[in-house]
C-alpha positions in Angstrom: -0.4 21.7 -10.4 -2.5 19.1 -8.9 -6.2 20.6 -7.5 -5.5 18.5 -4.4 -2.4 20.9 -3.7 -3.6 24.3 -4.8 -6.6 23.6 -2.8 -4.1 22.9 0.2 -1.8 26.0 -0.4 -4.4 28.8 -0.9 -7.1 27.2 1.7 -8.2 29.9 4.1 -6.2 32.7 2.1 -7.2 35.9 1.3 -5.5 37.0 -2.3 -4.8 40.7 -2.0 -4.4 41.9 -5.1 -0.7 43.8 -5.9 -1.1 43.9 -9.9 -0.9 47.9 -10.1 1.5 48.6 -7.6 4.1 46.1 -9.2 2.8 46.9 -12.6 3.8 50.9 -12.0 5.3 51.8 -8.7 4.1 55.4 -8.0 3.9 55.8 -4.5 0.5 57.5 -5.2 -2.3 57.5 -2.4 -3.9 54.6 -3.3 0.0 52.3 -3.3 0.4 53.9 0.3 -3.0 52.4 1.3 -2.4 49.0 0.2 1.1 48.9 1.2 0.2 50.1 4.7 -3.0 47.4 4.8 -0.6 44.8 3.9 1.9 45.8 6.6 -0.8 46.0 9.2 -3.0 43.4 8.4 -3.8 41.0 11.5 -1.4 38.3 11.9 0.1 38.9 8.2 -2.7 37.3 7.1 -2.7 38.5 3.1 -1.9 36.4 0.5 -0.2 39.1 -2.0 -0.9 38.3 -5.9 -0.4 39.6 -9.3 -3.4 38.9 -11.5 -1.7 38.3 -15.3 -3.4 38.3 -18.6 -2.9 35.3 -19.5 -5.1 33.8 -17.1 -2.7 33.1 -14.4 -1.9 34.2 -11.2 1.2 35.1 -9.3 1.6 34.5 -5.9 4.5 36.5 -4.6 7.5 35.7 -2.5 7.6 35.6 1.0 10.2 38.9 1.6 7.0 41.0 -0.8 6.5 43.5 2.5 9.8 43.8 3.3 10.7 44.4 0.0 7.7 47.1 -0.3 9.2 49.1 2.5 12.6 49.0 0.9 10.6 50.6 -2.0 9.1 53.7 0.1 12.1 54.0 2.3 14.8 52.6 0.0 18.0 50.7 1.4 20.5 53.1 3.1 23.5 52.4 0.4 21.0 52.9 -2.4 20.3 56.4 -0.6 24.0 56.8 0.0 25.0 56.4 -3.9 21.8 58.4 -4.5 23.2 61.5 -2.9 26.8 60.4 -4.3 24.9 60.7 -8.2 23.4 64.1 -7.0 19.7 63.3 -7.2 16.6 61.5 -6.2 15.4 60.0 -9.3 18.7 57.4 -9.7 17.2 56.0 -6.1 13.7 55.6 -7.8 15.1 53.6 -10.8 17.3 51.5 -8.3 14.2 50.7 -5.9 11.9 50.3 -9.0 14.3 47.7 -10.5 14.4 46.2 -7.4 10.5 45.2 -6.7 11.1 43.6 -10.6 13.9 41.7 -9.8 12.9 40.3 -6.6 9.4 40.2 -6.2 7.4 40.6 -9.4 9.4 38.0 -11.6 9.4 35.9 -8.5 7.3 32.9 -6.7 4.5 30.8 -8.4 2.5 30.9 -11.3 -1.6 29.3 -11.0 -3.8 29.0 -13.1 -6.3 31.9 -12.0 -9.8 30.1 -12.0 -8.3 27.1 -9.8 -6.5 29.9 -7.6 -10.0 31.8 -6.9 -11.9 28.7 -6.3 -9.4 27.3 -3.4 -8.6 30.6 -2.0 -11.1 32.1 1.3 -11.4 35.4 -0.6 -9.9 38.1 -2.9 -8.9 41.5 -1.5 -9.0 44.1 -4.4 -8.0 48.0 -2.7 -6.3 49.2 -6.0 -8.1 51.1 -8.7 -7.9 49.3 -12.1 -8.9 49.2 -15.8 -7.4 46.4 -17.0 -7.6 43.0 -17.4 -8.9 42.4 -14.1 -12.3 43.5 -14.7 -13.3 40.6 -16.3 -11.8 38.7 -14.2 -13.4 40.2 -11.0 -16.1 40.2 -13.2 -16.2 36.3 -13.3 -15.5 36.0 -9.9 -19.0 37.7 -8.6 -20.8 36.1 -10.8 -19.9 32.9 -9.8 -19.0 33.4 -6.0 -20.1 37.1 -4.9 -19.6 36.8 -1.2 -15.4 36.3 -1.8 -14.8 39.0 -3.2 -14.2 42.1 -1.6 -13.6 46.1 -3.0 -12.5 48.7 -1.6 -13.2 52.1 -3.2 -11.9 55.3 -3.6 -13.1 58.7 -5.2 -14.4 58.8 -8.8 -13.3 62.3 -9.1 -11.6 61.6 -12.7 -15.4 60.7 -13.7 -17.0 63.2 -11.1 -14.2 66.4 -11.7 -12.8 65.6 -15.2 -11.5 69.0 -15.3 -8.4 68.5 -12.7 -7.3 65.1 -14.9 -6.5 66.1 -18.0 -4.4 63.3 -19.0 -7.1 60.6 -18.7 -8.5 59.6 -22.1 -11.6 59.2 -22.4 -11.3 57.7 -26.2 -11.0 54.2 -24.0 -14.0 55.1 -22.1 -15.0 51.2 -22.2 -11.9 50.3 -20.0 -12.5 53.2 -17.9 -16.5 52.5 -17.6 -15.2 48.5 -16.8 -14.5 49.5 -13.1 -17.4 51.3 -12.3 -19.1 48.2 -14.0 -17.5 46.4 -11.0 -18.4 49.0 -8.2 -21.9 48.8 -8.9 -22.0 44.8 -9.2 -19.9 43.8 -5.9 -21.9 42.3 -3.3 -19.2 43.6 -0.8 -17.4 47.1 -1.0 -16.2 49.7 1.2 -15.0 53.1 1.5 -12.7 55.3 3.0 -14.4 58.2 3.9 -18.0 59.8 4.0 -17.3 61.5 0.7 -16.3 58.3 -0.8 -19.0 56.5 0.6 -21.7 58.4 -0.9 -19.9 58.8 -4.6 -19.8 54.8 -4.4 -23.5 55.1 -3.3 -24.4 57.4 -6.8 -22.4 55.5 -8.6 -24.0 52.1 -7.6 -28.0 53.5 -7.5 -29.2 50.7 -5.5 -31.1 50.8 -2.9 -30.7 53.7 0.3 -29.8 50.8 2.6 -27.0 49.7 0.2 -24.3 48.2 2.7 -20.9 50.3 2.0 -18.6 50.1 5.2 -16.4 53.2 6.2 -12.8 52.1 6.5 -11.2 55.4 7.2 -7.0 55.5 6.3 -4.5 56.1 9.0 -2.3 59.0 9.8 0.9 56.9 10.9 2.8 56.2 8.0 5.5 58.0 9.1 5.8 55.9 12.6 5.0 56.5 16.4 3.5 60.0 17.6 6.3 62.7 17.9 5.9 65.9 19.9 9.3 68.1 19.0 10.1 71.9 19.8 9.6 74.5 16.9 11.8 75.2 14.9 13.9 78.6 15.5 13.8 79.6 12.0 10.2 79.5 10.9 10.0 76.6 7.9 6.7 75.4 6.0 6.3 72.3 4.1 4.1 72.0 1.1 2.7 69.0 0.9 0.9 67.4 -2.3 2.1 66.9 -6.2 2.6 69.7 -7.9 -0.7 70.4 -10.2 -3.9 72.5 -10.2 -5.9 70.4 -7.7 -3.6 70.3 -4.8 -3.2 74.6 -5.6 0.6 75.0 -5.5 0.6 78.2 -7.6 -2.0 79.6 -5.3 0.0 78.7 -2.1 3.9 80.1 -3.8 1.7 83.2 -4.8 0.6 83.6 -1.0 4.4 83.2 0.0 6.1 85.0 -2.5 3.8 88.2 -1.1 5.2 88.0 2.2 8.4 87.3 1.3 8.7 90.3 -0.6 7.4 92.1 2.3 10.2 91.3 4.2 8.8 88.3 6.5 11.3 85.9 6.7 10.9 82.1 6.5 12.0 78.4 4.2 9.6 77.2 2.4 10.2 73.1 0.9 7.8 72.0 -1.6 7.5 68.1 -1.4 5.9 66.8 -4.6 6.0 65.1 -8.0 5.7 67.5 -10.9 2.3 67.4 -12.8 0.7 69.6 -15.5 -0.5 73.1 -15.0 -2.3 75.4 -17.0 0.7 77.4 -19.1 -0.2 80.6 -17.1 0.1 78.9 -14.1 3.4 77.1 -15.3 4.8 80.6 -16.3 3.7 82.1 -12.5 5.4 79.3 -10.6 8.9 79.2 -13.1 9.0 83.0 -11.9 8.7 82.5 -8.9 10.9 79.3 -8.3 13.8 81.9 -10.3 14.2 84.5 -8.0 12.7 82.9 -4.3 15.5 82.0 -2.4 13.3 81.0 0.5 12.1 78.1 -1.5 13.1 74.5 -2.3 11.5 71.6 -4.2 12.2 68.3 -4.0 11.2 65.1 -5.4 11.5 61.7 -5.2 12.2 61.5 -1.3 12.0 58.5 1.1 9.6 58.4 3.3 12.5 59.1 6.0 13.2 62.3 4.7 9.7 63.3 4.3 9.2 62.6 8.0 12.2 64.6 9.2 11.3 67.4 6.7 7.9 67.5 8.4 8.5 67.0 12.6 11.5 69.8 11.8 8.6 72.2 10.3 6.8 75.1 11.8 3.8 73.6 9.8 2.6 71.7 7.0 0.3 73.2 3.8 -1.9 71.3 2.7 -4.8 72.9 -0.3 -6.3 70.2 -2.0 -9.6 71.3 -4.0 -10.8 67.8 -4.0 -9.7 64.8 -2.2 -10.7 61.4 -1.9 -9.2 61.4 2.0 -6.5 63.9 2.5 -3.6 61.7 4.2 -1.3 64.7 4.4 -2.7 66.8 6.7 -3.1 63.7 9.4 0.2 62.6 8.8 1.6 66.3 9.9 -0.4 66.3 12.6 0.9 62.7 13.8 3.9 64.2 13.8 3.4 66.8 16.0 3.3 69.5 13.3 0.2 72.2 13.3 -1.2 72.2 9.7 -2.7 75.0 6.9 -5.6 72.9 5.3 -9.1 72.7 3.1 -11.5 73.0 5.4 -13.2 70.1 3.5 -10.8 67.8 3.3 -12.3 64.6 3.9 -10.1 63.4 6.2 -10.8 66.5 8.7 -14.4 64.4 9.7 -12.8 61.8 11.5 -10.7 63.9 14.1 -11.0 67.1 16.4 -9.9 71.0 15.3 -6.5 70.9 17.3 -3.6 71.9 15.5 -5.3 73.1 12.5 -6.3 76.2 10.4 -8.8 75.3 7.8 -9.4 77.3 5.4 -12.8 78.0 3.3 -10.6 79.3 0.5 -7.6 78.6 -0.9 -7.0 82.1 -2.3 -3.9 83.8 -1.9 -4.7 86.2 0.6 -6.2 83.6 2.8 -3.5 81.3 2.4 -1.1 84.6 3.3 -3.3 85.4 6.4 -2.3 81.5 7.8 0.8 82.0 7.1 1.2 85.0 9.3 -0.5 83.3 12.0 2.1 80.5 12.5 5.1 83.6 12.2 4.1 84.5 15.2 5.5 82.3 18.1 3.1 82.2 20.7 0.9 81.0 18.0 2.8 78.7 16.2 3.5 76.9 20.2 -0.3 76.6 20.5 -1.4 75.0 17.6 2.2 73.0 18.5 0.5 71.6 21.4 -2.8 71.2 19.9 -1.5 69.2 16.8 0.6 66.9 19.9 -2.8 66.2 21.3 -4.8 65.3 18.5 -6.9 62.1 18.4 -6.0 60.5 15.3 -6.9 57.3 13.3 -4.5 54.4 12.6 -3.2 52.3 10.0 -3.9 49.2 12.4 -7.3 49.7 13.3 -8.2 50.5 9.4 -6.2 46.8 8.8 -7.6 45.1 11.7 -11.5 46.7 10.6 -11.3 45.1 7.3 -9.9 41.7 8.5 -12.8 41.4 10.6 -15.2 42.7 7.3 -14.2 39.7 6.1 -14.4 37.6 8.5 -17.7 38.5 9.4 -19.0 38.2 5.7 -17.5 34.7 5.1 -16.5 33.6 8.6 -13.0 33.4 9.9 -10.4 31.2 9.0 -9.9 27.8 10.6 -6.3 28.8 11.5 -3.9 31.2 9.7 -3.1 31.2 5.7 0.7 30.8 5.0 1.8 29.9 1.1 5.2 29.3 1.6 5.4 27.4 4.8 3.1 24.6 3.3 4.6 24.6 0.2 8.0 24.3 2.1 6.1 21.1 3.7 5.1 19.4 0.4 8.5 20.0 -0.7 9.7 18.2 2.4 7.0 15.3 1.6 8.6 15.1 -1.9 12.2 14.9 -1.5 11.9 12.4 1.6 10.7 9.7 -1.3 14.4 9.5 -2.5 16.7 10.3 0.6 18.1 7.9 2.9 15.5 6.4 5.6 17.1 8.3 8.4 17.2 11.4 6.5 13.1 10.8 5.0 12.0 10.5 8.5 13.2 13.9 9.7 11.9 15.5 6.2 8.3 13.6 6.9 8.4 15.2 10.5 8.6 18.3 9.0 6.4 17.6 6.2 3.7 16.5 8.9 4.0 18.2 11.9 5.2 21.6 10.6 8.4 22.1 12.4 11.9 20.2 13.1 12.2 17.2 15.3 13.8 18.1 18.5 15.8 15.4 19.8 12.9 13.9 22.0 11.2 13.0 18.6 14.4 12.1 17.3 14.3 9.1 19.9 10.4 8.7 19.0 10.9 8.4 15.7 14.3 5.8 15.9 11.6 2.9 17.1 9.3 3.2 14.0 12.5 3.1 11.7 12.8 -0.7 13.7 9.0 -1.7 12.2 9.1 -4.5 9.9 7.8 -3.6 6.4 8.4 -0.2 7.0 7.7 2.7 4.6 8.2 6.3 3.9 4.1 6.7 3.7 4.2 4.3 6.9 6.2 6.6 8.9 4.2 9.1 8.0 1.1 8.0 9.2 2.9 6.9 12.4 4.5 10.3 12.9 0.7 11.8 12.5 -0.7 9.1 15.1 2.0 9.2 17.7 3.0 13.0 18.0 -0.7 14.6 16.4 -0.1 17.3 13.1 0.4 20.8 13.3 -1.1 23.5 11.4 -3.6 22.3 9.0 -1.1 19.1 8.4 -1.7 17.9 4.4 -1.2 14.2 5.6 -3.9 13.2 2.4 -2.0 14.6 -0.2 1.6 14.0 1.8 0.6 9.7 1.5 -0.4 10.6 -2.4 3.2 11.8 -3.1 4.9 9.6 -1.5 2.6 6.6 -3.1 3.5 8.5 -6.2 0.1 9.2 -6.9 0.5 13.0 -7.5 3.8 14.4 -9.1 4.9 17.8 -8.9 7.6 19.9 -9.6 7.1 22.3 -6.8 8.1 25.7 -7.4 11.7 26.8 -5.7 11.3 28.3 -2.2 11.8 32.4 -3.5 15.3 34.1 -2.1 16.9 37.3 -2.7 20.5 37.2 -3.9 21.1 39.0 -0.7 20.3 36.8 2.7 19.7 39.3 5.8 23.1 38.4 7.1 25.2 39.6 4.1 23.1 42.3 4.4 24.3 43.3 7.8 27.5 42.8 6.6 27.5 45.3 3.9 25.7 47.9 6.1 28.6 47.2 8.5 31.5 47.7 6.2 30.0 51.0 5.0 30.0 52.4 8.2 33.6 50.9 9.7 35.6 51.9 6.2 33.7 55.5 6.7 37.2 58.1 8.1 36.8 59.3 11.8 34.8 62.1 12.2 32.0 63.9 10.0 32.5 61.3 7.8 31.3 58.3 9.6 28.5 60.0 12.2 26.9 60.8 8.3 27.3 57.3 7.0 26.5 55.9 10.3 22.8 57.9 10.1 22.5 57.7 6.4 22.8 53.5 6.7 20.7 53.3 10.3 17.9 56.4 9.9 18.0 56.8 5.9 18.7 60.9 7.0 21.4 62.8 7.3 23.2 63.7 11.2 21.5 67.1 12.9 23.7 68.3 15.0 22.7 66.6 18.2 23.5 63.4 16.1 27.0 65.3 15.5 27.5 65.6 18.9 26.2 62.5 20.4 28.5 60.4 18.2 31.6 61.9 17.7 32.5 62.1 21.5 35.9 61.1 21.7 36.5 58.2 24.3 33.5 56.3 22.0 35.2 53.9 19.9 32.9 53.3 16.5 31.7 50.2 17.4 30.3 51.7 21.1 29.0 54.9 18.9 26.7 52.8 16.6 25.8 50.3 19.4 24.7 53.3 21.1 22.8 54.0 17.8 21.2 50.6 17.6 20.4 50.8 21.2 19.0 54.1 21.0 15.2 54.4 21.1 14.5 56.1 17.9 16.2 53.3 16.0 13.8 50.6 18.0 10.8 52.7 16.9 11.6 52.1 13.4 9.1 50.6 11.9 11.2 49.8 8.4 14.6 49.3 9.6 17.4 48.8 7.4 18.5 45.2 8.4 17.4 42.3 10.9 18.1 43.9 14.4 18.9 40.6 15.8 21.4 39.8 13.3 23.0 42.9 13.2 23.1 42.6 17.3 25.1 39.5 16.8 27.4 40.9 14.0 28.4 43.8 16.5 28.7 41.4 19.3 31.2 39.1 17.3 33.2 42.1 16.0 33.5 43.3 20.0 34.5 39.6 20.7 37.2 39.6 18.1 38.5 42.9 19.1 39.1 41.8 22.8 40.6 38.7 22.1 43.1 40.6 19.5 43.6 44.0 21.6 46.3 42.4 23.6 48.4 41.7 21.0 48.7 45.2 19.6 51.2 46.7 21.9 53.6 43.7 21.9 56.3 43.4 19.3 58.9 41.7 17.6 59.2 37.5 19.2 56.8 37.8 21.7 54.3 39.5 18.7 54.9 36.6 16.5 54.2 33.8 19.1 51.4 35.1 20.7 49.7 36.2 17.3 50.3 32.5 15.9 48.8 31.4 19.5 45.7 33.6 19.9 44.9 33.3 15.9 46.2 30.1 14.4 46.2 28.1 17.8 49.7 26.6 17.3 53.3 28.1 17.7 55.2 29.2 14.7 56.8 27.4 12.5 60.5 27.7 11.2 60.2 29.6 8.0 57.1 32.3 8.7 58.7 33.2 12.2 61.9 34.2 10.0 59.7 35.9 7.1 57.6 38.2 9.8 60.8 38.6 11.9 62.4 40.3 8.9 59.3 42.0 8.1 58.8 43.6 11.0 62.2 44.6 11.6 62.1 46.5 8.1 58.8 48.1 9.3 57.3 47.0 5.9 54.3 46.0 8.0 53.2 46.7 11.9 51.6 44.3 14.4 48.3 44.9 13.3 49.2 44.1 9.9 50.6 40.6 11.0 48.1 40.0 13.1 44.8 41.0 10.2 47.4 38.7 7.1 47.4 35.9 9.8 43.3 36.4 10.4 42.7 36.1 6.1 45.2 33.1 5.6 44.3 30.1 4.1 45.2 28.4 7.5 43.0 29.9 9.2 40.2 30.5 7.0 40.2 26.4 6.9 38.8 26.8 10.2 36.7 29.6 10.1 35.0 30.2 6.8 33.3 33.2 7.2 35.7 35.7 6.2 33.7 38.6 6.6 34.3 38.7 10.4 38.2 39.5 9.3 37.3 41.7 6.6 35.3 44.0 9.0 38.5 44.2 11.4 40.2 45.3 8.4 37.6 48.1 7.8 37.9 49.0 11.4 41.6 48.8 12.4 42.3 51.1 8.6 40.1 53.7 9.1 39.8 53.3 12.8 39.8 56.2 14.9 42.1 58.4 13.1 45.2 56.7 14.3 46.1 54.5 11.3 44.6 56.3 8.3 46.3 54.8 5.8 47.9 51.0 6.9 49.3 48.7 4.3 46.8 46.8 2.5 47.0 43.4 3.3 47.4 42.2 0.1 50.9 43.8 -0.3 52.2 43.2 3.1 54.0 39.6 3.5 52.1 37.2 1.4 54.3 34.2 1.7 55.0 35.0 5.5 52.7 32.2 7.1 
């Protein structure tokens, strides 16, 4: 690619750096923190990238975050076939498959010393032994000031002892990154413990200049404040090895349980080594404790609802970096067991908490007991409701401005795709009709479509003598002024032929958000009246299954199942969804067409035999029937081989009328709904063998 265009594509951006998280999706610590810095950055104002070995970098597509969240909070009919299967790790595969298929395999391909010369900076917040050292490497030696680290702990190199799987036979790779900690110019941490192991590490001077970026405790969405729970229930929170003390904390449990306290207990984790002593204690334990269930592989919904519906969260890490567990419960309005030195604990107040000096099991037990009594449990309740917390937002919005304060802001905002989409506009005007190029050059220059005003603006220049595509261009930029950072330079050199091209294909998934509404919709309409659909209806909107205020709320019976899920959509805990399952707008005009449809058809459900046929050629066809399909439904219906509503959906799916109205999927959703409707028609002939010759 031309120099001239990938200075113009990547000026102003600031490449964050996705190679890990695409390269092995783990939903560790660290891929929560740059997911959440991506989603919360100012303005979306990251250039995501995967850094290749061969010298070339990948600037993803577009849909990257949305596809990210899909990834931590997979699509509801990937959860649904999930709990179909019987298990979490089929959802894992599907969502890992899915950031391959869609995102990493995906966008455009530069060559990486051109790419980190035109871009405004490089973002690296992922820890990483590969390839990129030397790259990074080159980077600070030629241009220190763009490039930008954030750090975590060095506890595999400071506490070897709880990583037993690192290898240190490769200690050059491993050594590689703390070669680049101690030679960036600019690097943060995100706590005071980090801070000063980046500060040993680096052994420069005491006024070395590492910022404090501290992580934020809402993840999991919005502040929630919900009563206790009548049984009492504890979450465990943390993978399942020797540093986060697991064994110590089932131990603690088991004890109390077998002194006849009664409570649940859900361990939330991935499963890690232990010692085989420790292995042997927890398999005897997990045998006989029927308090206790472990689960892995949850969405981030789940974990959420697992936490708010907790008496209180446990979380006994050792050593930590941060500790993001412990804020998250508390966010949600849980009280917490925790290390008292968690890192994490210096940037908030002691409500809610009980932090513990030792992680034994009888001072783990004596927690415990606190939180079985009531009284207790409701006032560290309140306490962990009134908590002063940090946020993912301020953390984002802090490093932004670390940036821009190091290098100096952006002239206007960074966006691949859109100027890329320009160029491409630029290009293809050179061989399309004149009327056609002058729109495209609008685009190209001004950044938007013409509205009908510039339409008539741009009619007179098509009159010029000696008029050119490269002309109109110029006289688009003079008379109507360019929009965001308008490429008119390189836009004249493509159309004088002067730089050719072949720009990369705008990114899509197979999937557009409509279809996707679509899908989501049929799920829940073909789901049977009842239990059935209010579970569907929350597994597809919330990613959880129904409590039983769900139950109640939408099975009433004088809501139809369009009213119960646009109460649903309506209702305030879907709006505070930060990741929601589909665009809310198109689903809002999905629902509204489907309500449309259904009144203009309702009156023709009670009517039968001629007045049926006439009226449902009228309202659907828009024409009165003809000779030989009023005789073929006439005979039908008299035979009852079909009903009304089975004329009136074979009428809504014929060729006739799909000529006129293409999109199908309006018809096949009244399908769903009049079949499995509200119990009334459970079983109504498919179409397909009703009358097929009748119209």
């Amino acid at each position: 690619m031309d120099a001239r265009i990938t200075n113009y594509l990547l000026e102003g951006a600031v490449l964050f750096d996705l190679t890990g998280f695409f390269a092995d999706p783990m939903r560790t610590g660290v891929q929560r923190t740059v997911y959440e810095l991506f989603r919360n950055w100012p303005d979306r104002g990251l250039t995501p990238v995967i850094f290749h070995p061969d010298g070339r970098v990948r600037v993803l597509p577009h849909y990257t975050l949305e596809e990210m969240a899909l990834f931590f909070d997979k699509p509801s009919s990937q959860v649904k076939r999930a709990v179909e299967k019987g298990g979490g790790a089929h959802v894992s595969a599907e969502a890992v498959a899915r950031l391959e298929i869609y995102v990493a395999t995906q966008g455009v391909l530069l060559p990486t010393g051109d790419a980190l010369e035109a871009c405004r900076a490089v973002l690296a917040a992922e820890i990483f032994f590969d390839h990129r050292v030397p790259t990074f490497g080159d980077l600070i030696e030629s241009n220190q000031s763009k490039f930008f680290l954030l750090g975590y702990d060095l506890l595999p190199f400071l506490r070897p002892e709880y990583f037993p799987a690192l290898d240190w036979a490769d200690a050059g790779a491993l050594l590689g990154y703390l070669h680049i900690i101690r030679r960036a110019e600019n690097i943060a941490g995100i706590s005071h413990a980090t801070v000063a192991e980046l500060r040993r590490a680096r052994r420069r001077k005491p006024d070395d200049d590492i910022r404090l970026f501290p992580l934020g405790a809402d993840a999991f969405g919005r502040r929630q404040s919900r009563p206790a729970p009548a049984e009492p229930t504890f979450v465990i929170l943390g993978s399942v090895e020797p540093r986060k003390t697991p064994v110590e904390t089932l131990v603690a449990l088991d004890r109390l349980a077998s002194e006849g306290k009664a409570f649940k207990v859900l361990l939330i984790g991935r499963r890690r080594t232990l010692a085989p002593d420790q292995q042997a204690t927890m398999e005897h334990i997990l045998s006989r404790a029927s308090w206790l269930e472990w689960r892995e592989g949850m969405t981030d919904s789940e974990v959420a609802t697992a936490i708010a519906d907790a008496t209180a969260g446990i979380c006994l890490s050792a050593v930590e970096g941060f500790g993001l567990a412990p804020l998250e419960c508390l966010n949600l309005g849980v009280p917490v067991i925790v290390s008292a030195d968690v890192p994490s604990l210096r940037f908030i107040g002691p409500e809610g908490q009980i932090r513990l000096d030792s992680r034994s099991p009888e001072a783990i037990a004596s927690a415990v007991e606190r939180l079985l009594d009531q009284a207790e449990a409701a006032r560290l309740r309140d306490g962990a409701s009134r908590c002063v917390l940090p946020l993912w937002s301020t953390c984002a919005r802090d490093m932004a401005a670390w940036i821009d304060e190091i290098i100096g802001p952006a002239e206007e905002p960074s966006d691949f795709w859109a100027r890329v989409k320009r160029l491409k506009f630029a290009s293809e005007a050179k061989n399309a009709p004149m009327e056609w190029a002058s729109a495209m050059l609008f685009e190209a220059v001004v950044g938007r479509e013409p509205t009908l005003i510039d339409y008539d603006r741009i009619k007179g220049m098509l009159d010029e003598p000696n008029c050119d595509r490269a002309t109109i261009a110029l006289s688009i930029a003079i008379m109507l002024g360019s929009g965001p950072r308008a490429p008119f330079p390189i836009i004249d050199a493509i159309l004088r032929s002067e730089i050719s091209v072949d720009f990369p294909t705008l990114p899509d998934r197979v999937a557009p958000p409509d279809e996707r509404v679509h899908e989501l919709l049929m799920s829940v309409y073909s789901a049977p009246s009842g239990d059935t659909f209010a579970q569907r209806l929350c597994l597809e909107l919330f990613n959880r299954f129904p409590e039983e205020a769900d139950m109640a709320r939408i099975l009433r019976p004088e809501v139809s199942k369009v009213e119960a899920i646009m109460a649903e959509v309506s209702s305030e805990a879907f709006q505070s969804l930060r990741n929601k399952p589909c665009d809310p707008d198109v689903l809002w005009s999905f629902l509204l067409l489907d309500i449309e449809r259904e009144d203009y058809l309702a009156p023709l459900f009670p009517m039968q035999g001629k007045q049926l046929i006439n009226e449902g050629y009228r309202r659907v066809l828009g024409r009165i029937p003809d000779v030989v399909g009023f005789r073929n439904w006439s005979a039908a219906l008299s035979s009852q081989r079909v009903g009304g509503k089975d004329m009136i959906l074979e009428l809504s799916s014929s060729r006739e009328y799909l000529d006129k109205n293409p999109d199908m999927r309006l018809t096949s959703r009244a399908l769903a709904r009049i079949k499995f409707g509200n119990g009334a028609l459970s079983d109504a002939p498919v179409l397909e063998t009703a009358v097929g010759s009748a119209v």
